[in-house]
Kinemage of the C-alpha trace (Angstrom):
@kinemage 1
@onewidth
@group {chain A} dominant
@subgroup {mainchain}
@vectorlist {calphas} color= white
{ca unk a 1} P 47.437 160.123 99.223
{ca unk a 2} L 47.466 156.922 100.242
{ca unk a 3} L 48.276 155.378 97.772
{ca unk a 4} L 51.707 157.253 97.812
{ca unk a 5} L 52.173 156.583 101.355
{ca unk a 6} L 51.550 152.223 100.381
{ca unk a 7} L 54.149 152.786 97.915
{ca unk a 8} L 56.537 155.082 100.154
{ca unk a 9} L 55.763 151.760 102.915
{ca unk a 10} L 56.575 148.956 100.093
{ca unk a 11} L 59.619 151.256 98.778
{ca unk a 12} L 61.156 151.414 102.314
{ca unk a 13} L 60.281 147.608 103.280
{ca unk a 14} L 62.041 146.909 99.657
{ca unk a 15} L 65.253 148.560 100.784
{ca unk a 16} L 66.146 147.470 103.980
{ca unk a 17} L 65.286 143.964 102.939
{ca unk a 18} L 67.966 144.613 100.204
{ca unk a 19} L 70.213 146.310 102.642
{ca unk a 20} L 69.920 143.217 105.215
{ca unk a 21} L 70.323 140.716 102.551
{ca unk a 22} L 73.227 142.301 101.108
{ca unk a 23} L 75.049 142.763 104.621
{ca unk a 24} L 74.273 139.216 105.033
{ca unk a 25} L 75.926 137.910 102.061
{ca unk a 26} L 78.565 139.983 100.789
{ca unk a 27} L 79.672 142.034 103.982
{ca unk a 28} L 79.420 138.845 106.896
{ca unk a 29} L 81.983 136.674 105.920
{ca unk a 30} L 84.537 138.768 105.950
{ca unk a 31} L 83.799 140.148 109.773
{ca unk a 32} L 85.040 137.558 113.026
{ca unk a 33} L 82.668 134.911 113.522
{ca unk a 34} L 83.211 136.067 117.012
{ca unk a 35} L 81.895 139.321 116.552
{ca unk a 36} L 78.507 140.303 118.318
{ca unk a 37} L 77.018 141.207 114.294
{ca unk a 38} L 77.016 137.813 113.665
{ca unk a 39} L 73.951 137.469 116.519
{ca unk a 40} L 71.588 139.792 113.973
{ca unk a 41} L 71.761 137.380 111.075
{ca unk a 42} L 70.293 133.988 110.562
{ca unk a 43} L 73.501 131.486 109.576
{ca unk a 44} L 74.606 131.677 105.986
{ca unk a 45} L 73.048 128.725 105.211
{ca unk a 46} L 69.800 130.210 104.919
{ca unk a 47} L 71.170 132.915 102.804
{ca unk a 48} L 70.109 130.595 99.722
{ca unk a 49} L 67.771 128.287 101.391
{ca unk a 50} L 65.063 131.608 101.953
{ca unk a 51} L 65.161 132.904 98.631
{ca unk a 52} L 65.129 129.599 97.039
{ca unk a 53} L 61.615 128.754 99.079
{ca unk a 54} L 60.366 132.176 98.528
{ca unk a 55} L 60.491 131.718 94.825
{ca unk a 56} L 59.257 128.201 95.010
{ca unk a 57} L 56.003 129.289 96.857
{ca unk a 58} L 55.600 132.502 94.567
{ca unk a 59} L 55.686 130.739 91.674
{ca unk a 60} L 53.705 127.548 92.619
{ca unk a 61} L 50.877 130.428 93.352
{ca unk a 62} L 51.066 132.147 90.355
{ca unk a 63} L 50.704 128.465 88.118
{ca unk a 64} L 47.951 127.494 90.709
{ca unk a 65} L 46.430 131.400 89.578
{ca unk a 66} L 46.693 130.280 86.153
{ca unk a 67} L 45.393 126.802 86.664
{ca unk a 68} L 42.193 128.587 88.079
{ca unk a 69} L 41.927 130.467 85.599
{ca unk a 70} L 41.575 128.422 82.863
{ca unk a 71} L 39.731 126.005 84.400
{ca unk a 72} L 36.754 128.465 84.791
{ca unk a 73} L 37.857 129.438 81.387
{ca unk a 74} L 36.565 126.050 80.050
{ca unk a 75} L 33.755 125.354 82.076
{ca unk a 76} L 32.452 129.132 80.878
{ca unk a 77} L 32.780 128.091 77.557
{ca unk a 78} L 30.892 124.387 78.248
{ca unk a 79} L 27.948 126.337 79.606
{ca unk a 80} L 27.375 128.864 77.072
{ca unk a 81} L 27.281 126.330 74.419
């Protein structure tokens, strides 16, 4: 059970982040930039600037994963031999 309930969590955090992002770059610059929606959204220069660093940071931990990983890889295989 909760193991559903992570996934139910991680499928609802999923969505609105896709529901915010999407208002945020399709739907806002076509509304006033007077109007009080624009005070619930960063400005659209972060609209690529976030993702950009969130991928950046994912991927620079997944190489430094890898790096790990083969690195105790190699020193498993010096000390067996």
């Amino acid at each position: 059970m909760n193991d559903q309930l992570a996934g139910l969590g991680l499928l609802l955090f999923s969505i609105s982040v896709f529901v915010y992002y999407t208002l945020w770059v399709i739907v806002l610059p076509f509304v006033d930039s007077d109007h009080a929606v624009h005070s619930y959204f960063l400005p659209q220069e972060y609209a690529i600037a976030l993702p950009v660093g969130a991928l950046v940071l994912l991927l620079s931990f997944l190489l430094l994963f890898l790096g790990i990983l083969m690195v105790r890889s190699r020193l498993g295989k010096k000390k067996k031999a």
